[in-house]
Gaussian input, Z-matrix of N, CA and C with variables (Angstrom, degrees):
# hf/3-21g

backbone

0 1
 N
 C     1     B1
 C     2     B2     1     A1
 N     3     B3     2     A2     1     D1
 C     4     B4     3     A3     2     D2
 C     5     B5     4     A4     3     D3
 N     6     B6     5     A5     4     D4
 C     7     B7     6     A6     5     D5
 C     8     B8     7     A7     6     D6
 N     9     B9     8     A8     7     D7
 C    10    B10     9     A9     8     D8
 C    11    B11    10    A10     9     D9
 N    12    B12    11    A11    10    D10
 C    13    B13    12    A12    11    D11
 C    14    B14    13    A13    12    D12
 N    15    B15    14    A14    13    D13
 C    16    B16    15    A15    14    D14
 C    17    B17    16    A16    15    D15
 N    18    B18    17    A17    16    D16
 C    19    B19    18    A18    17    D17
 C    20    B20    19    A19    18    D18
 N    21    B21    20    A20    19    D19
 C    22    B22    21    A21    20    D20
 C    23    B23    22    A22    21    D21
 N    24    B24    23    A23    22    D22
 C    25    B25    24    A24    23    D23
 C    26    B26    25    A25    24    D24
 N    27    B27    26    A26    25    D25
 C    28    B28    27    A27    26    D26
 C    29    B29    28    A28    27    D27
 N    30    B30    29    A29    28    D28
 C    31    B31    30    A30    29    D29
 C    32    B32    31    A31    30    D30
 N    33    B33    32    A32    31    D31
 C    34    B34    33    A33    32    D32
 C    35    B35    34    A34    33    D33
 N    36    B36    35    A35    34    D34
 C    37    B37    36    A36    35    D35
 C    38    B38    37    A37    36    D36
 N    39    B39    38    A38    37    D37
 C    40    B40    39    A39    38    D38
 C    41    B41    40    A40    39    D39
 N    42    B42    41    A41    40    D40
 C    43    B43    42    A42    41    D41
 C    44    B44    43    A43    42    D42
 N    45    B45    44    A44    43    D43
 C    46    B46    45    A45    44    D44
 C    47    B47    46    A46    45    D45
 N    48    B48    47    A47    46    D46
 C    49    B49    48    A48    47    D47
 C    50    B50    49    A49    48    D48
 N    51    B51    50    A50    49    D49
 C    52    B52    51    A51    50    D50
 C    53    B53    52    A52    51    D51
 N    54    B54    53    A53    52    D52
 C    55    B55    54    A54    53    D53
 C    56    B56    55    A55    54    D54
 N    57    B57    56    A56    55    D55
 C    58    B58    57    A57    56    D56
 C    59    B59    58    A58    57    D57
 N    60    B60    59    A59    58    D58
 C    61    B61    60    A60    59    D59
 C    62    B62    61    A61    60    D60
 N    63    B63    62    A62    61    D61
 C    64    B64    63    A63    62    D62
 C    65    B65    64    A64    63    D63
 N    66    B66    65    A65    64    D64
 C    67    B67    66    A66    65    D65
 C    68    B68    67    A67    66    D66
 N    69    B69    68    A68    67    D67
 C    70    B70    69    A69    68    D68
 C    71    B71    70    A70    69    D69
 N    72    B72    71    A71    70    D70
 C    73    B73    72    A72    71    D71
 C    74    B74    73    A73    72    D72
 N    75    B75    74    A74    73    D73
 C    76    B76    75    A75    74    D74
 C    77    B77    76    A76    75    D75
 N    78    B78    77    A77    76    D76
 C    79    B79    78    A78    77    D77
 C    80    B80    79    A79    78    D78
 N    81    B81    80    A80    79    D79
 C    82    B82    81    A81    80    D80
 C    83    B83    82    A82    81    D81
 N    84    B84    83    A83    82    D82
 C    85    B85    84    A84    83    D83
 C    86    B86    85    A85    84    D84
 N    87    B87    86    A86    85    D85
 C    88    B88    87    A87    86    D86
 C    89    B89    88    A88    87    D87
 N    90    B90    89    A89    88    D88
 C    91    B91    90    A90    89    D89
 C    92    B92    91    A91    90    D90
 N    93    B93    92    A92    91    D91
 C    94    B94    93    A93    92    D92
 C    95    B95    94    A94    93    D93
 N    96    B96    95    A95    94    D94
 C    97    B97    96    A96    95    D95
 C    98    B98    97    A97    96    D96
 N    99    B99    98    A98    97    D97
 C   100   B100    99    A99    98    D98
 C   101   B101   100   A100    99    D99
 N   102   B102   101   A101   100   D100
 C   103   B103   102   A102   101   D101
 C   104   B104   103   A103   102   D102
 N   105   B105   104   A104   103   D103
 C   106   B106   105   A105   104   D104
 C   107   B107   106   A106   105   D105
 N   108   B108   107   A107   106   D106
 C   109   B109   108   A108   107   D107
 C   110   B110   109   A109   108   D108
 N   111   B111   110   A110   109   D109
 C   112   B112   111   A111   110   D110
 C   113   B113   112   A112   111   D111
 N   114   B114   113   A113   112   D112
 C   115   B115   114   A114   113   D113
 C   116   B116   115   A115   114   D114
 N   117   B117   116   A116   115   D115
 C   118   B118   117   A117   116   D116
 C   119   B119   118   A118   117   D117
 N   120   B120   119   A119   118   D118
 C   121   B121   120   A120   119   D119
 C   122   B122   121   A121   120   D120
 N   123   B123   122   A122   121   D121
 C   124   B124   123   A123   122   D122
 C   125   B125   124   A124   123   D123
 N   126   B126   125   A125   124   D124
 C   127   B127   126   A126   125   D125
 C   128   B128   127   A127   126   D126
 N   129   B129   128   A128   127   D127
 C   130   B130   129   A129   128   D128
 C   131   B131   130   A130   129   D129
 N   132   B132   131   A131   130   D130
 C   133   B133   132   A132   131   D131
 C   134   B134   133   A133   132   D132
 N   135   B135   134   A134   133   D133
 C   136   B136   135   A135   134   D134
 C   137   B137   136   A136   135   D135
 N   138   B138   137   A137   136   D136
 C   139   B139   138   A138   137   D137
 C   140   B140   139   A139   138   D138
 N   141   B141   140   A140   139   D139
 C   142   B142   141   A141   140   D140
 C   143   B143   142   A142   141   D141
 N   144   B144   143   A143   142   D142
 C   145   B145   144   A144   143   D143
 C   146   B146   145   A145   144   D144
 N   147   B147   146   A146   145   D145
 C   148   B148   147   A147   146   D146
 C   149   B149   148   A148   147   D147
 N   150   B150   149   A149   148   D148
 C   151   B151   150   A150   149   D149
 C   152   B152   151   A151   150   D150
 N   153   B153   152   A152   151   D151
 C   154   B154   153   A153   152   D152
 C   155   B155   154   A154   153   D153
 N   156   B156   155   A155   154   D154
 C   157   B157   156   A156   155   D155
 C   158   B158   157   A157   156   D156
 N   159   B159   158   A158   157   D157
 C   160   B160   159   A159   158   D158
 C   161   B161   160   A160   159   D159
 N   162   B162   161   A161   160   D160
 C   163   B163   162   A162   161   D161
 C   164   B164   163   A163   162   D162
 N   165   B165   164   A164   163   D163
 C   166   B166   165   A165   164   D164
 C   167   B167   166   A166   165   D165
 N   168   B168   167   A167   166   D166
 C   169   B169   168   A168   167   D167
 C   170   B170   169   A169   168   D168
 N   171   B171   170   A170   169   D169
 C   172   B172   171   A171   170   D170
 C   173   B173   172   A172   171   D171
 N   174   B174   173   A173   172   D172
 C   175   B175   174   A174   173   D173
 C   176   B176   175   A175   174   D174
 N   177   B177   176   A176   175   D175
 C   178   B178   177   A177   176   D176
 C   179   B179   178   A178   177   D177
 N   180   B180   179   A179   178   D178
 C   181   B181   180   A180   179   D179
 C   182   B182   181   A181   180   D180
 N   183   B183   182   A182   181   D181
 C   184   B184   183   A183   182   D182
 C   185   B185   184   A184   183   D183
 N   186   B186   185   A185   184   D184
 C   187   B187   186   A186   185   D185
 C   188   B188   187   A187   186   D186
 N   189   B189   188   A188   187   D187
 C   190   B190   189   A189   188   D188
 C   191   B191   190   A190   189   D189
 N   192   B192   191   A191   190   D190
 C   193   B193   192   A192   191   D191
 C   194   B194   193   A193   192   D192
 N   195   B195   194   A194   193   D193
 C   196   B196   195   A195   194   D194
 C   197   B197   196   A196   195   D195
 N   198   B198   197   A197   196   D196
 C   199   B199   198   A198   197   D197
 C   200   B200   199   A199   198   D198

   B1=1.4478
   B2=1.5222
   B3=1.3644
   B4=1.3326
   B5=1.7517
   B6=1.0679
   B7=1.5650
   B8=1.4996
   B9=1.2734
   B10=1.4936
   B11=1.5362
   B12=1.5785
   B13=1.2668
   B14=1.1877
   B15=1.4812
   B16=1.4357
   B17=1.6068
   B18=1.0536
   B19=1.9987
   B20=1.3113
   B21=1.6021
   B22=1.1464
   B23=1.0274
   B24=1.7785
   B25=1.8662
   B26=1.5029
   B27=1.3252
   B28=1.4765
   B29=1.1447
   B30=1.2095
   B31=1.4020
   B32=1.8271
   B33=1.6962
   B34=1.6349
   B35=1.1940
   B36=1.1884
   B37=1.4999
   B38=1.4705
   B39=1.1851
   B40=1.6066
   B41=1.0347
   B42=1.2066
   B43=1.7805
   B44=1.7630
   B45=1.3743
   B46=1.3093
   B47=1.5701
   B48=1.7208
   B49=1.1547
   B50=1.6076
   B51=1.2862
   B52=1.3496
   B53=1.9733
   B54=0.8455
   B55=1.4979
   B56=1.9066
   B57=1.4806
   B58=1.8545
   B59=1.4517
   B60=1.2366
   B61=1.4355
   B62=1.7465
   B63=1.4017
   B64=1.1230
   B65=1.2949
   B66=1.6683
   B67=1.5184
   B68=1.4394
   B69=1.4947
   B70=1.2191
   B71=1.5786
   B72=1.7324
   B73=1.7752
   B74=1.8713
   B75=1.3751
   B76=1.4461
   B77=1.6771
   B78=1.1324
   B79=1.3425
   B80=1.6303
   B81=1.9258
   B82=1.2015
   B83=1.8238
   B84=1.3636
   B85=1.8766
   B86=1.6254
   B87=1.5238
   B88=1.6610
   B89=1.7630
   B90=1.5012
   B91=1.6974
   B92=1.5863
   B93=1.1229
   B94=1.4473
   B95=1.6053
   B96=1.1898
   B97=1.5434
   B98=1.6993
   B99=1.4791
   B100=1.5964
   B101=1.7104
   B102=1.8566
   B103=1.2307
   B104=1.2721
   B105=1.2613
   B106=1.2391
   B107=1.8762
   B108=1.4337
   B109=1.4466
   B110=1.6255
   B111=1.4144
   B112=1.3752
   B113=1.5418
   B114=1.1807
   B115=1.7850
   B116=1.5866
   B117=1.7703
   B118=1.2854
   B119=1.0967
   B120=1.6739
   B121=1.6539
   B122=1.5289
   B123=1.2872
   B124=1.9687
   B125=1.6501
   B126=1.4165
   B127=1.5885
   B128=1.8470
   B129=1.3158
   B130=1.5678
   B131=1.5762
   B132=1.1124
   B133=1.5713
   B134=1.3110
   B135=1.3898
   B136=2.1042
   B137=1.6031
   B138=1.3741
   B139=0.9854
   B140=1.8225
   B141=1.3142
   B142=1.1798
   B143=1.1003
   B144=1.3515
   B145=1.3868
   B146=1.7351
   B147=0.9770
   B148=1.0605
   B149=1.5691
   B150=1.0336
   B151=1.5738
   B152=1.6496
   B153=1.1700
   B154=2.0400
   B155=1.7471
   B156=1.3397
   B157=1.5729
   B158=1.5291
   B159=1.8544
   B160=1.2971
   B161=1.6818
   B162=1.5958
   B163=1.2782
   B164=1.5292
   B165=1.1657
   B166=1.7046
   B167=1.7162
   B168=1.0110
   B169=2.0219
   B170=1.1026
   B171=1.3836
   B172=2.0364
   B173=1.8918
   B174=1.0198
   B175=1.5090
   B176=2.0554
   B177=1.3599
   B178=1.2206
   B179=2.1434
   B180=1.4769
   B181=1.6016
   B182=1.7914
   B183=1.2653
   B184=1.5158
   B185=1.9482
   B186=1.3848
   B187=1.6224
   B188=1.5970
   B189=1.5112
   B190=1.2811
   B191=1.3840
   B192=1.5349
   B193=1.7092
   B194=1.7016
   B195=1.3833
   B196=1.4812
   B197=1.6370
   B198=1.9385
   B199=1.5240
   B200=1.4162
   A1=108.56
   A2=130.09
   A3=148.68
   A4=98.00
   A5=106.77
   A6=94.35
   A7=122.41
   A8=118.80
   A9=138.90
   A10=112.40
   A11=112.08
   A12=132.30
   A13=128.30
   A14=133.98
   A15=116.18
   A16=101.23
   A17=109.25
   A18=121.46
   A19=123.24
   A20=118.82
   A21=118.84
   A22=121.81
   A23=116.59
   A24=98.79
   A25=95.55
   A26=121.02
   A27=120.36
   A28=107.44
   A29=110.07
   A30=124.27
   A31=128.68
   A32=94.57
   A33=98.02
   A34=100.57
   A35=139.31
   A36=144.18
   A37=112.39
   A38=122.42
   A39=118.75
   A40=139.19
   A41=111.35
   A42=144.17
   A43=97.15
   A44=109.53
   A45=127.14
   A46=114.52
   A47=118.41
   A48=123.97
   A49=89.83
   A50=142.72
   A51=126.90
   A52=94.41
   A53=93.86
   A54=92.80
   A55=121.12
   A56=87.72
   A57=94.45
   A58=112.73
   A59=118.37
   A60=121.68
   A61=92.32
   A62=140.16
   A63=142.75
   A64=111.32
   A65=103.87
   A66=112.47
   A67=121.79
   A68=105.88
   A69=129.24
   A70=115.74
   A71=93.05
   A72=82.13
   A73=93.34
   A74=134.81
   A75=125.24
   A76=101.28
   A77=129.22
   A78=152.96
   A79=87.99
   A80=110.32
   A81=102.55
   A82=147.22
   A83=84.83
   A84=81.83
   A85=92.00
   A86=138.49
   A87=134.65
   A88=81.12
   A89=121.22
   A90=110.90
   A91=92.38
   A92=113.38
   A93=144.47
   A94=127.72
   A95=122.41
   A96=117.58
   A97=93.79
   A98=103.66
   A99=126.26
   A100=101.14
   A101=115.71
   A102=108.22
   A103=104.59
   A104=128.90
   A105=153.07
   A106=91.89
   A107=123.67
   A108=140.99
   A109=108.84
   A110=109.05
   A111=127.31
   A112=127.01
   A113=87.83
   A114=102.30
   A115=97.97
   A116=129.71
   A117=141.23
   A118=114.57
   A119=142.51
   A120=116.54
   A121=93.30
   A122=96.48
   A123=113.73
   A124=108.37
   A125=79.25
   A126=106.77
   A127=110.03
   A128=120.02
   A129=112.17
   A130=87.49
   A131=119.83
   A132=124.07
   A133=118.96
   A134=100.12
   A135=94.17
   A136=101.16
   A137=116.52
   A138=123.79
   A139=102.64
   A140=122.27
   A141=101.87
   A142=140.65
   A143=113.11
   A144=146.08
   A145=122.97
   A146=117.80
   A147=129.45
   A148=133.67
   A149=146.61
   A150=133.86
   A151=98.51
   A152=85.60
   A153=101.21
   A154=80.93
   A155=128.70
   A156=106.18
   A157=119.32
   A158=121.21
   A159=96.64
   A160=111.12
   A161=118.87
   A162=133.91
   A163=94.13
   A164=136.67
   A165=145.29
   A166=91.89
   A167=90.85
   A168=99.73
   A169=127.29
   A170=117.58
   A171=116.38
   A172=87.96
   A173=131.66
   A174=132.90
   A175=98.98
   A176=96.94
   A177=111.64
   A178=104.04
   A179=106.16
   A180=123.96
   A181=103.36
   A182=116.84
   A183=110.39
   A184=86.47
   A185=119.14
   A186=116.64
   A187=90.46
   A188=127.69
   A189=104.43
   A190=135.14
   A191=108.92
   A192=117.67
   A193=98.86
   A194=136.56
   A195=104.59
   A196=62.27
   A197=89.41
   A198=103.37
   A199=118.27
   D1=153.41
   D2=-142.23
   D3=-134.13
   D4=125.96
   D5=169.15
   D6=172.65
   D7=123.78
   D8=-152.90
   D9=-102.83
   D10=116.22
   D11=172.14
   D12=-100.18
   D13=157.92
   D14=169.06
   D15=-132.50
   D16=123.73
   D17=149.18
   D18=-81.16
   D19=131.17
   D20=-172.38
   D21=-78.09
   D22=-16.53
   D23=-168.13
   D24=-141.67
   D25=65.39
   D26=148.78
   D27=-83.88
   D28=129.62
   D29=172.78
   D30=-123.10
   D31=-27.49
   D32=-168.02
   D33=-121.51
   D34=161.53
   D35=172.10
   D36=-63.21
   D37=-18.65
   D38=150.66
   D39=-94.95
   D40=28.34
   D41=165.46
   D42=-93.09
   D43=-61.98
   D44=-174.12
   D45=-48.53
   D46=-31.51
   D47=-166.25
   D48=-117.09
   D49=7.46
   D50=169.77
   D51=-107.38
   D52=-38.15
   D53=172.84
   D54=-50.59
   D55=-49.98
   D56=177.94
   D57=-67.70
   D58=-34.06
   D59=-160.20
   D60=-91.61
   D61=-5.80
   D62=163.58
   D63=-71.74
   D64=-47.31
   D65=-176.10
   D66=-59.64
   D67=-32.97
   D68=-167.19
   D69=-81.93
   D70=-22.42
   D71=-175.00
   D72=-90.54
   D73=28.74
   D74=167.29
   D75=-86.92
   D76=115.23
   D77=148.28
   D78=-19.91
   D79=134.54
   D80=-168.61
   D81=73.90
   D82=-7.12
   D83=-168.84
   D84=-89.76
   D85=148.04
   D86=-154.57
   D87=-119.05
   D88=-43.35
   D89=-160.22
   D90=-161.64
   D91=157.64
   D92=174.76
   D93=-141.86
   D94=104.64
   D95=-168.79
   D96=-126.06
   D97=110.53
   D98=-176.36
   D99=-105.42
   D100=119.99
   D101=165.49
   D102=-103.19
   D103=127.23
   D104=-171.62
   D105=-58.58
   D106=-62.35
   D107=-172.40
   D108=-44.91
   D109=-39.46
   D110=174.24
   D111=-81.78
   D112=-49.80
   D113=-172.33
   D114=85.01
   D115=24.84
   D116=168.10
   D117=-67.36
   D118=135.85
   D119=157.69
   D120=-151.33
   D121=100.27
   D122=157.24
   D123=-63.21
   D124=121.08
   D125=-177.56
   D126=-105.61
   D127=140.64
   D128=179.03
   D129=-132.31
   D130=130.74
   D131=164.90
   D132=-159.66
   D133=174.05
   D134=-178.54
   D135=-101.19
   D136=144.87
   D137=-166.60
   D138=-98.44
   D139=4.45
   D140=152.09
   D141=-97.24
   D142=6.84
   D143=158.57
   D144=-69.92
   D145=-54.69
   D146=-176.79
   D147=-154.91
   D148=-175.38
   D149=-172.08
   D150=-136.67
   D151=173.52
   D152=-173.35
   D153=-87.17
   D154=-39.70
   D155=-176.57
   D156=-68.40
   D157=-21.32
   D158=-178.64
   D159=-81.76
   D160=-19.19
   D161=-175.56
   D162=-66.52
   D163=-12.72
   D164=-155.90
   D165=-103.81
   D166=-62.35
   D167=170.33
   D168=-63.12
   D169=-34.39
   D170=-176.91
   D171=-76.28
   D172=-36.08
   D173=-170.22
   D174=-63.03
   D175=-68.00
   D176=-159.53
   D177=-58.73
   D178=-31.81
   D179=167.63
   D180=-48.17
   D181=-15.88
   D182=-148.84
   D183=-115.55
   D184=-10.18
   D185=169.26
   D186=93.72
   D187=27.69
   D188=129.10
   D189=-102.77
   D190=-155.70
   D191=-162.70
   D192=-111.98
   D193=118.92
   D194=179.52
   D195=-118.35
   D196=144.67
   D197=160.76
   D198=-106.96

């Protein structure tokens, strides 16, 4: 499954790399492409693995905003 989020306050390139490595520890997630410029991050994962809400929570655990 394919599916596009936005966070409101990435700002630094170590936002960008605490964010992925959050994304990354969800069981199941295949790729993540975060534009820092946007606050965009296309997510590809299997959904019997995991959900866009816990990938919504390991982000939001880390003191950001996903809108």
């Amino acid at each position: 499954m394919k599916s596009l989020i936005t966070v409101s306050n990435i700002k630094k390139i170590e936002d960008v790399n605490k964010i992925k490595k959050a994304i990354s520890s969800n069981e199941g997630v295949i790729a993540c492409e975060i534009h820092k410029e946007t606050g965009e991050i296309n997510i590809v994962f299997n959904e019997q693995f995991t959900k866009i809400d816990y990938i919504k929570y390991s982000i939001e655990d880390l003191g950001y905003i996903v809108l």
